[in-house]
C-alpha positions, 0 to 999 in steps of 0.5 A: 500500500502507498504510504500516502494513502495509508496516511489516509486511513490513520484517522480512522485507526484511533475511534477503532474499538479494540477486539482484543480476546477476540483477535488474540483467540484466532492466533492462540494455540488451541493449549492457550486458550481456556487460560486467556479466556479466564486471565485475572491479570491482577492476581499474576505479579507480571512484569511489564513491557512496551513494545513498538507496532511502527508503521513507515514509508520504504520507497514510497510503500507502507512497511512494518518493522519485526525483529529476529532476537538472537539465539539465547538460553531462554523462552524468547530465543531467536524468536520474531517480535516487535521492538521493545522490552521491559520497563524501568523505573526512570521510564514515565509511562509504557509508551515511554518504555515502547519508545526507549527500547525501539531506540536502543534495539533497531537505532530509530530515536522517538522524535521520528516516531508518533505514537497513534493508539495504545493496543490491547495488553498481551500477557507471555506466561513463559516469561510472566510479561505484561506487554503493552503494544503502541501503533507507531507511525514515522513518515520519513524512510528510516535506517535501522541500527540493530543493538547486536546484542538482542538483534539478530536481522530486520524484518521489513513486512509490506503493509499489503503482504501483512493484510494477505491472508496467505500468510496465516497459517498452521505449524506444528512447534515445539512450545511451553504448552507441549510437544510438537503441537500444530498452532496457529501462525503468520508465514513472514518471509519464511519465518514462523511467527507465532504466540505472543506476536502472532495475536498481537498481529492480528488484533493490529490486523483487524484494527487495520481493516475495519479502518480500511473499510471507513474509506471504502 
């Protein structure tokens, strides 16, 4: 999609009333579901994160941005996730924490980035994480330096490849919920995104397309 003409539909992004458990669900793995549907978050003492959903113009085409964290001895290992990461106490807020780690994790500074709509929370049961997901949008191209420590590779998604639906699709993983179990995911340039990412991607998504369908 045009970047211009997305520009057009941001708008209408932010009356949009989140689905939340209701898009979360259709990426869930059939194991996560009962658990989600009856989450008491007050009662789990989570941690807390920030996490960059950030939009931008690439030769004149929308794109969003992922990341391939590096491989590592822990439950998020070279898996593919949203800028972003855990909040400091000097931070002011989640959005802060969102525009702080997407700094020092891809190299964009938080002047370029406006932050448009604060997305449903995802609770991570592995890593007892609360994320908070900020839509971003930048309206200049942008480079990206990756912190090498956390960064493994850029992912840069076309806003028209993200809202195909031939990217959903099933994988059999090995996951925290069992053993080679089939679950719900988005092919992304050949890289199986899942979890946590995989439903906050899909309320974006829907999000997305009710604002599309405003202008149509």
């Amino acid at each position: 999609m045009n970047f211009q003409d997305f520009l057009k539909y941001v708008p209408n992004i932010i009356p949009v009333e989140l689905p939340a458990l209701t898009s979360h669900l259709k990426m869930a793995p059939k194991e996560r579901i009962e658990g989600l549907k009856n989450l008491d978050i007050d009662a789990l003492n989570a941690r807390m994160a920030g996490v960059m959903m950030l939009f931008y113009p690439k030769q004149e085409k929308t794109h969003l941005v992922l990341i391939v964290r590096n491989a590592y001895d822990g439950v998020h290992s070279a898996q593919i996730a949203f800028p972003g990461g855990k909040y400091e106490k000097e931070d002011i807020n989640f959005e802060t924490t969102a525009l702080r780690e997407t700094h020092e994790e891809v190299g964009v500074t938080r002047d370029k980035i406006n932050i448009i709509k604060h997305f449903s929370p995802m609770y991570i049961p592995p890593s007892n994480f609360l994320v908070h997901p900020f839509l971003g949008i930048a309206t200049e191209e942008l480079s990206f330096y990756p912190d090498i420590r956390e960064v493994a590779a850029i992912i840069e998604l076309p806003l028209s490849v993200f809202l195909n639906d031939d990217i959903i699709i099933e994988a059999r993983l090995s996951t925290s919920y069992g053993a080679n179990i089939l679950v719900p995911a988005f092919n992304i340039q050949n890289h199986v995104v899942w979890g946590a990412t995989a439903m906050i991607l899909s309320e974006l998504r829907d999000v997305l397309n009710v604002a599309i369908a405003k202008e149509i």
